[in-house]
C-alpha positions as CSV (number, residue, x, y, z in Angstrom):
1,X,172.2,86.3,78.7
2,X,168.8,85.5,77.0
3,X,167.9,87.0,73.6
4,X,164.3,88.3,73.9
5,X,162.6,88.7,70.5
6,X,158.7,88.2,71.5
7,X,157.1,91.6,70.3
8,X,154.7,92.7,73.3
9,X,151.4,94.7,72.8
10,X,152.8,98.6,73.7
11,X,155.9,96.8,72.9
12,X,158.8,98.0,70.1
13,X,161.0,95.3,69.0
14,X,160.2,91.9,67.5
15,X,160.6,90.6,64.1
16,X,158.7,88.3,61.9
17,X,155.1,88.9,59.9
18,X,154.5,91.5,62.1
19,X,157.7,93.3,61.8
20,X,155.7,96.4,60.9
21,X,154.1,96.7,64.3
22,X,152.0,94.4,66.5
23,X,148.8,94.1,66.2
24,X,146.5,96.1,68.8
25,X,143.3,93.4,69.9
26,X,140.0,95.5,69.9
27,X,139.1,97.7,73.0
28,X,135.8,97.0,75.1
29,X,134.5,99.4,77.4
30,X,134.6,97.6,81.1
31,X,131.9,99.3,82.3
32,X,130.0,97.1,85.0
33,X,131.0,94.3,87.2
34,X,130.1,91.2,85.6
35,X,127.6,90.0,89.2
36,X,127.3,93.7,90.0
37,X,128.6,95.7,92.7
38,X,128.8,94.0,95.9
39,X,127.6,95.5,99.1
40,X,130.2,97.2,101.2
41,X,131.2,95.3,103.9
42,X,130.5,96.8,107.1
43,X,129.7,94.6,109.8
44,X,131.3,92.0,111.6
45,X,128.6,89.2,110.5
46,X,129.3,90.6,106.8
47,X,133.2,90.2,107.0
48,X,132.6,86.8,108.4
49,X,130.5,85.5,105.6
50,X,133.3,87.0,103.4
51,X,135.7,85.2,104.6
52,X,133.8,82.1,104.6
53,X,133.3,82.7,100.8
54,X,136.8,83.4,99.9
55,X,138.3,80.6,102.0
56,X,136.1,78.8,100.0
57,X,137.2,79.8,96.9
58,X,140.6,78.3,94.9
59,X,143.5,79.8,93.1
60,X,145.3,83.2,93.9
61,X,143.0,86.4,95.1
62,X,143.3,89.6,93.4
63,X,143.8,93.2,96.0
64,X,143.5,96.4,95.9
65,X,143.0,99.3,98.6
66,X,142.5,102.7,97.7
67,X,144.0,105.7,100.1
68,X,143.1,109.5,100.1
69,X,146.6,110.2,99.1
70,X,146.6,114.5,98.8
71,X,143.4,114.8,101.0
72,X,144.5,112.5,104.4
73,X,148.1,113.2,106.1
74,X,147.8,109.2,106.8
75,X,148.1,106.9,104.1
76,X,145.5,104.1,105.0
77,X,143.3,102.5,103.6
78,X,139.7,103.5,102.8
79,X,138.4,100.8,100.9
80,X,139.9,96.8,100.4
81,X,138.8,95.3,97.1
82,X,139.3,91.6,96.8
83,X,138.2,89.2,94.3
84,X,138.8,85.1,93.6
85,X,137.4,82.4,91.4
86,X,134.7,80.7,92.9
87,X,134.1,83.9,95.8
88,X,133.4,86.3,93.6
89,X,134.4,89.9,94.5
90,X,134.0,92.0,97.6
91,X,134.2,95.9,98.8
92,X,135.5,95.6,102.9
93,X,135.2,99.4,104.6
94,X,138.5,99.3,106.5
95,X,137.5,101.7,108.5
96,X,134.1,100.1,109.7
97,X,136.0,96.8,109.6
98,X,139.5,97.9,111.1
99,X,140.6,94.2,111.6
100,X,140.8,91.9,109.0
101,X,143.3,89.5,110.4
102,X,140.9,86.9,110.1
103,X,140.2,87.2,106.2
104,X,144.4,87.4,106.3
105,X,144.7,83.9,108.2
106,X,141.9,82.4,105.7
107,X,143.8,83.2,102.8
108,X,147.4,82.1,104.3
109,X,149.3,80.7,101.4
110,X,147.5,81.8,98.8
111,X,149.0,83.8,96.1
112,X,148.3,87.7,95.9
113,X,147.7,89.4,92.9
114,X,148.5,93.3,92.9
115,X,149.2,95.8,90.9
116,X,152.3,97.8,92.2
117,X,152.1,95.9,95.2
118,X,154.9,98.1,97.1
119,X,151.9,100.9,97.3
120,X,149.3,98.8,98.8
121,X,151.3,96.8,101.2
122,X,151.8,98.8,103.7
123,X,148.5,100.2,104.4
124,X,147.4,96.7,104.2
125,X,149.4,95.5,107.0
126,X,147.9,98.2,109.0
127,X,144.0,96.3,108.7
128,X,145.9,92.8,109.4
129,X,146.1,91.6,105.7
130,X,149.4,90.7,105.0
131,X,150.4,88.1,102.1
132,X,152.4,85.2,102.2
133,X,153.1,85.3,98.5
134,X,152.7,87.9,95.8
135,X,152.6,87.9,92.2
136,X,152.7,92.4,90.9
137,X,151.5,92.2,87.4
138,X,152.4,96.0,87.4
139,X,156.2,94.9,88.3
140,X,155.6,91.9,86.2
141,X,154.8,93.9,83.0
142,X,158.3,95.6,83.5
143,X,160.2,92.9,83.7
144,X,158.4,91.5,80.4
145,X,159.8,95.0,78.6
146,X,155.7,96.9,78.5
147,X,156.3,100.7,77.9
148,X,152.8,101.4,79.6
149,X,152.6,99.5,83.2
150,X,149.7,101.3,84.1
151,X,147.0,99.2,85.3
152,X,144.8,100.6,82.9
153,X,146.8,100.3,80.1
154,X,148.0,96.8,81.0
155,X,144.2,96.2,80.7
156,X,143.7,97.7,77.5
157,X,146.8,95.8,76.0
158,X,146.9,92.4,76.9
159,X,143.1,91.8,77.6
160,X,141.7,94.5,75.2
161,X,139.1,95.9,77.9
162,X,139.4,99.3,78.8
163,X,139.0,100.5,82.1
164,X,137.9,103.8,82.9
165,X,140.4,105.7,85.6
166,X,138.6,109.0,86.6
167,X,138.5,108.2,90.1
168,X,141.6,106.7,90.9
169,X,143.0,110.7,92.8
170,X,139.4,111.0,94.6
171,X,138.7,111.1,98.3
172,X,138.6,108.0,99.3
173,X,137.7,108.7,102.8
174,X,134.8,110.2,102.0
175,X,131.4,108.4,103.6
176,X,129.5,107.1,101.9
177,X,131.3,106.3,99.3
178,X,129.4,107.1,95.9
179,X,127.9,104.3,93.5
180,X,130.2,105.3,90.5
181,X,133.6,104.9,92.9
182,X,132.3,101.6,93.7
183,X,131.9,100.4,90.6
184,X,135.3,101.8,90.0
185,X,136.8,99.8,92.8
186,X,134.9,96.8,92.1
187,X,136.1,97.0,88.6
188,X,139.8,97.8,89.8
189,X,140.3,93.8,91.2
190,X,137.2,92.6,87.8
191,X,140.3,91.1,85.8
192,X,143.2,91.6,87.5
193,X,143.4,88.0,87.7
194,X,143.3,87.3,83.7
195,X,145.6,89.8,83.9
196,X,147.7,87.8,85.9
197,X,147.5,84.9,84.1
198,X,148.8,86.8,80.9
199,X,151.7,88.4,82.3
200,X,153.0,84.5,83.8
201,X,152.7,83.4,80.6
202,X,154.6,86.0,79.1
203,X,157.2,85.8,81.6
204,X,157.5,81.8,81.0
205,X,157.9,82.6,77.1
206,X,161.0,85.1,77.7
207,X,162.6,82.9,80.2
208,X,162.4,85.6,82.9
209,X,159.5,83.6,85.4
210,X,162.0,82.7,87.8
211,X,163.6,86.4,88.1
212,X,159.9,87.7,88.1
213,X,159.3,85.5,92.0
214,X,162.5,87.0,93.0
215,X,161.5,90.8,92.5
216,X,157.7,89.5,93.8
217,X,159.1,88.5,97.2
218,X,161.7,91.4,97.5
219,X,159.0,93.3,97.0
220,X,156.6,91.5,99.7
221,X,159.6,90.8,102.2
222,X,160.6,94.9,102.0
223,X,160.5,96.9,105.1
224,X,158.3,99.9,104.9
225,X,160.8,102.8,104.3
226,X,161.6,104.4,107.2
227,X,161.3,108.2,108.4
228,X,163.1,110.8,106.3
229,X,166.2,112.3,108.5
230,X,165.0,115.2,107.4
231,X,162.4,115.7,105.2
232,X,161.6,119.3,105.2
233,X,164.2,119.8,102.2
234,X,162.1,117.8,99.9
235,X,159.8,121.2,99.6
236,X,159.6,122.5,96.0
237,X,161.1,125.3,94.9
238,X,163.3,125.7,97.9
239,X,166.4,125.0,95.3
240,X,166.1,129.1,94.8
241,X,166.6,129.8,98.6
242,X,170.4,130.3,99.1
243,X,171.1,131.4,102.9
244,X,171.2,128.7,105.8
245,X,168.7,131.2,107.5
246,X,166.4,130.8,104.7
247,X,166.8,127.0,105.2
248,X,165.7,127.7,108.9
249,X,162.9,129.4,107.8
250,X,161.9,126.3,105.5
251,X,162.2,124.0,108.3
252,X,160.5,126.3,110.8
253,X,157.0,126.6,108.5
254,X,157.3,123.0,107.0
255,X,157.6,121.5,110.5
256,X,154.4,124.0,112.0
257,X,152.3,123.0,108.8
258,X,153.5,119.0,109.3
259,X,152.4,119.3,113.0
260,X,148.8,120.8,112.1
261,X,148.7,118.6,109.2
262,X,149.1,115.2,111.4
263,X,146.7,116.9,113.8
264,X,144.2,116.9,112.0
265,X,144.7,114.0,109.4
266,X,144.9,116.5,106.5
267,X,147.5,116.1,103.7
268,X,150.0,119.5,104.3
269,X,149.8,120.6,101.0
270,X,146.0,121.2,101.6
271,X,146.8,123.4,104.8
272,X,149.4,125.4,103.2
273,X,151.1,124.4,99.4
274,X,155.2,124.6,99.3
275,X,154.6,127.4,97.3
276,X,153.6,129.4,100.5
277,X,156.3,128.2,102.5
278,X,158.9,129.3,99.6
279,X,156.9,132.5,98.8
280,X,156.9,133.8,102.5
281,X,160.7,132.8,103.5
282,X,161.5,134.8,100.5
283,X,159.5,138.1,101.7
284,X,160.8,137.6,104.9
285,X,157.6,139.5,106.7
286,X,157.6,140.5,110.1
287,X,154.3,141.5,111.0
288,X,150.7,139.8,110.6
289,X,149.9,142.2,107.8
290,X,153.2,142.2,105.8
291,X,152.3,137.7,105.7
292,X,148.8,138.5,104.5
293,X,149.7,140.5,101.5
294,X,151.4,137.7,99.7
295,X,149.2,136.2,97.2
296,X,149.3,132.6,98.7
297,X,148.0,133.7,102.1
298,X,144.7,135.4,100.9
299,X,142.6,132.3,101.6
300,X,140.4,131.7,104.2
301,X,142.2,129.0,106.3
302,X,145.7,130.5,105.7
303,X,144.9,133.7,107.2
304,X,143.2,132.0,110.3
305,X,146.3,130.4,111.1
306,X,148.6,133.7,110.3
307,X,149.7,133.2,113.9
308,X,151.4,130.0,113.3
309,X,153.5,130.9,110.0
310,X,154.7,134.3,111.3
311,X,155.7,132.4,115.0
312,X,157.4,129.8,112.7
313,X,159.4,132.3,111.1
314,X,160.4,134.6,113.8
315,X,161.5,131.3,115.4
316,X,163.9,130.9,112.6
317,X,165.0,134.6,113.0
318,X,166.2,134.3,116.4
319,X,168.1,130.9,116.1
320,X,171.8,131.1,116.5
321,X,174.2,130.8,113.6
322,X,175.0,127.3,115.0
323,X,171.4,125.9,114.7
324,X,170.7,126.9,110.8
325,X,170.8,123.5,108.5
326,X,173.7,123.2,106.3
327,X,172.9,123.7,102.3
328,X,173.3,120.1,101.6
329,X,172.0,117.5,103.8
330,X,174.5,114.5,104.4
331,X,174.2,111.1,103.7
332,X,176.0,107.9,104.3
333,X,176.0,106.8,100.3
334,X,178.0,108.4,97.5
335,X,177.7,112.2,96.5
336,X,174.9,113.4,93.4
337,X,175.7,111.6,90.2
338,X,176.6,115.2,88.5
339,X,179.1,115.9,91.1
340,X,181.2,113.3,90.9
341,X,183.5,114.8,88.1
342,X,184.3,117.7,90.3
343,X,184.7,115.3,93.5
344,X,186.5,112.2,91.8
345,X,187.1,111.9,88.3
346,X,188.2,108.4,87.7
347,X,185.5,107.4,89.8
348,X,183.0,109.5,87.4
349,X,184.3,107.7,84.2
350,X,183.9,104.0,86.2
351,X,180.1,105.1,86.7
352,X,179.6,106.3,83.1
353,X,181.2,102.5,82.2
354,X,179.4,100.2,84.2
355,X,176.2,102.7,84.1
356,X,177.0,101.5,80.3
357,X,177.3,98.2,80.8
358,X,174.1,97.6,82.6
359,X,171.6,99.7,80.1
360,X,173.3,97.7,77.5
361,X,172.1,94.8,79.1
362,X,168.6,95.8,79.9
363,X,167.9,97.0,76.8
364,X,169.0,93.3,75.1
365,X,166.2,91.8,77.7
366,X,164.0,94.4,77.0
367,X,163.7,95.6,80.7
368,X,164.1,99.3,82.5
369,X,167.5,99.5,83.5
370,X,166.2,100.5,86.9
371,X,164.6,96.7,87.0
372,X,167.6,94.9,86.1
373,X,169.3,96.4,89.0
374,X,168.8,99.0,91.9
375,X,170.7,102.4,90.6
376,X,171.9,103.0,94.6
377,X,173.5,99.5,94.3
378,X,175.5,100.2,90.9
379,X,176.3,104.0,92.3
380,X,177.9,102.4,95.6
381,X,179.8,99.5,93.8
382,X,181.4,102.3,91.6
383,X,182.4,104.8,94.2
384,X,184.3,102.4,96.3
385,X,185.1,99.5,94.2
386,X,185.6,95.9,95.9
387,X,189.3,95.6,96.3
388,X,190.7,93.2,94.2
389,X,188.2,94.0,91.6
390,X,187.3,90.8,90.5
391,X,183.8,88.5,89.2
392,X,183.5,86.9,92.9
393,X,184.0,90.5,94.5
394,X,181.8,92.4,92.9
395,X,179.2,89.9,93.3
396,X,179.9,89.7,97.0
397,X,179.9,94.0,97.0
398,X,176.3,93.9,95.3
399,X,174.4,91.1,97.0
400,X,175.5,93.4,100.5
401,X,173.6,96.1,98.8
402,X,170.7,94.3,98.7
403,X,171.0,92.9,94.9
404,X,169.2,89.7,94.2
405,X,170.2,86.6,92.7
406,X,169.4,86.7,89.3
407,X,170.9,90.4,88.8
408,X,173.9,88.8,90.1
409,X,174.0,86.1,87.9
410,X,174.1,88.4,84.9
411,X,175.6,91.2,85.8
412,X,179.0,90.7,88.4
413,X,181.0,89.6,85.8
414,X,180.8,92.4,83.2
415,X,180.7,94.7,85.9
416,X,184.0,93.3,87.0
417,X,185.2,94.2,83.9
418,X,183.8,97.2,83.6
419,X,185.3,98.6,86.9
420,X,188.8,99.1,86.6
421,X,190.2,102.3,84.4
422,X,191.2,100.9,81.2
423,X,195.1,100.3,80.2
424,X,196.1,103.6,78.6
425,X,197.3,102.4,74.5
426,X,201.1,102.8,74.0
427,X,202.4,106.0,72.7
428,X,203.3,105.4,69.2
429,X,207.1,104.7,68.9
430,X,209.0,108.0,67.5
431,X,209.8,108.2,63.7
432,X,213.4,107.0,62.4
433,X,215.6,110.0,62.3
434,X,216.9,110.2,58.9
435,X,219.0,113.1,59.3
């Protein structure tokens, strides 16, 4: 195990001259791009003199795509910022410009820089970009022990610039985009790369560079997650609904609104909020009239599709007992952390031990426990321990749940230990009887 003592900007800990706190560098305002804001690229002869530039350029490229996450039921991308030394930056409409396979192939094995990378990949694959390496200064701030991981307030601590954020939950599909979101955007990729540069370093100085490439290319080699089995039971509130039949209802509206959401590209929380769903299932109405006098259905579009949510929810009515969902959806992993006392209590006491054993050791390297290891991987390895428990088994149990090397390295053996139930203490031998 390494012993980290560098103390990091938004970062407790340390010791030395500055024992009393570190020292915050002064804040600029970032408030421009330093050439300006390029023109958005919107034409094939545009995007070809944009990849000339940056397969001209050297050294890794920052990314960035925004999304219209809570407006858009997809999640593509609206806008690709990308910027390198010696191409300067540019603004790529993704929607004008919906292949970008060639800027891709002209920046094959070249390093990406992005910030929380696992967000952006996937919509960026859609437009044909797809790395073949990736450094995540967001990821690599966690790994180097930051509180704040933030973009903005990795900005604001390491290179003492401040970025302004207002825009980062707008619209991005809107058309055209306005001159302030582009300055934004431009902005977003302005010094990502000193960023970069920062972070490496900081990762060399603690020793942790090598685990840092391992996380990057987990992170760039991941599948995108796959469909929810069923995702209706993710709705809020529905925790207060108790009967399977209520559960039916649930599905019935969530699946009607997901349907018209898809349909018309329009995130489902805009067409009708969980709130609805739980409000009406809980009224239970039967007619048009009995829907329309909950609060949540007085607006406009809600009561022009009144139609649709009381057909969802006579459709729940009339299934048989045999159809309605169970309360608790199954899974092929171990039960809810808080019920295994009731379920297993020697294994509940092996996951309070090795749970232990690795915050114990992310707190020494200054890292989220969560970053040290994956929580699903710890929570399997405890509920159905390798068998003999031993340093070689539990590293073969975790690298099959998908832990990587270095975690391994540092953690198999005092999870071996940790594992088994420890030897109960003697009873203390009975008192001479003097009698």
């Amino acid at each position: 195990m390494i012993d980290v003592t560098t103390t990091l900007p938004g970062h407790p800990g340390g010791s030395g001259p500055d024992a009393e706190g570190p020292q915050q560098p002064e804040v600029t305002p970032l408030l421009e791009p330093r050439e300006g804001v390029p023109p958005v690229v919107e034409t094939a002869e545009a995007l070809a003199e944009v990849v000339r530039r940056f397969a001209a350029g050297h050294g890794p490229v920052a990314v960035d795509a925004e999304r219209a996450s809570g407006y858009r039921y997809s999640q593509r991308a609206y806008l690709v910022q990308l910027r390198r030394r010696g191409a300067g930056s540019a603004l790529i409409d993704p929607i004008a410009c919906p292949d970008l396979s060639t800027l891709s192939a002209a920046l094959d094995g070249v390093e990406w820089v992005l910030h929380a990378a696992s967000q952006d990949l996937a919509c960026l694959a859609e437009v044909g970009l797809v790395p073949s390496a990736v450094f995540d200064t967001e990821l690599g701030g966690r790994l180097a022990g930051f509180e704040r991981v933030g973009l903005g307030a990795m900005v604001e601590n390491v290179l003492g610039l401040r970025l302004e954020k207002g825009h980062s939950a707008a619209d991005w599909s809107t058309r055209p985009l306005p001159e302030s979101w582009l300055v934004y955007a431009a902005l977003d990729v302005e010094v990502l790369l000193e960023l970069r540069d920062e972070i490496e370093a900081e990762l060399a100085a603690q020793g942790k560079l090598e685990w840092a490439h391992e996380e990057f290319e987990a992170v760039r080699r991941a599948a995108p997650p796959g469909p929810r089995a069923e995702p209706w039971r993710r709705t809020s509130g529905m925790h207060r609904l108790r009967s399977r039949r209520q559960l039916a209802a649930v599905r019935a509206l969530w699946e009607a609104r997901d349907a018209m959401a898809r349909r018309r590209d329009t995130a489902p929380g805009r067409i009708l909020p969980d709130a609805a769903i739980v409000s009406a299932v809980t009224a239970a109405p039967t007619t048009p009239a009995e829907l329309l006098a909950l609060p949540v259905f007085g607006g406009r579009s809600t009561r022009r599709h009144v139609d649709t949510w009381l057909a969802a929810l006579q459709k729940a009515a009339a299934l048989p007992d045999s159809a309605l969902p169970q309360p608790v959806a199954g899974g092929d992993g171990p039960p809810a952390p808080n019920r295994w006392a009731e379920r297993d209590p020697v294994a509940a006491r092996r996951l309070a031990r090795v749970r232990q054993v690795v915050s114990a050791t992310a707190e020494q390297l200054h890292m989220p426990p969560e970053n040290l290891v994956q929580p699903d991987a710890v929570r399997r390895v405890a509920w159905q321990p390798p068998s003999p428990v031993d340093a070689a088994s539990v590293e073969a149990a975790l690298r099959g749940h998908g832990v990587r090397d270095w975690q391994v390295r540092l953690l198999a053996a005092p999870l071996a230990a940790a594992l088994p139930d420890p030897e109960p203490e003697p009873a203390p031998a009975p008192a001479p009887d003097r009698a």
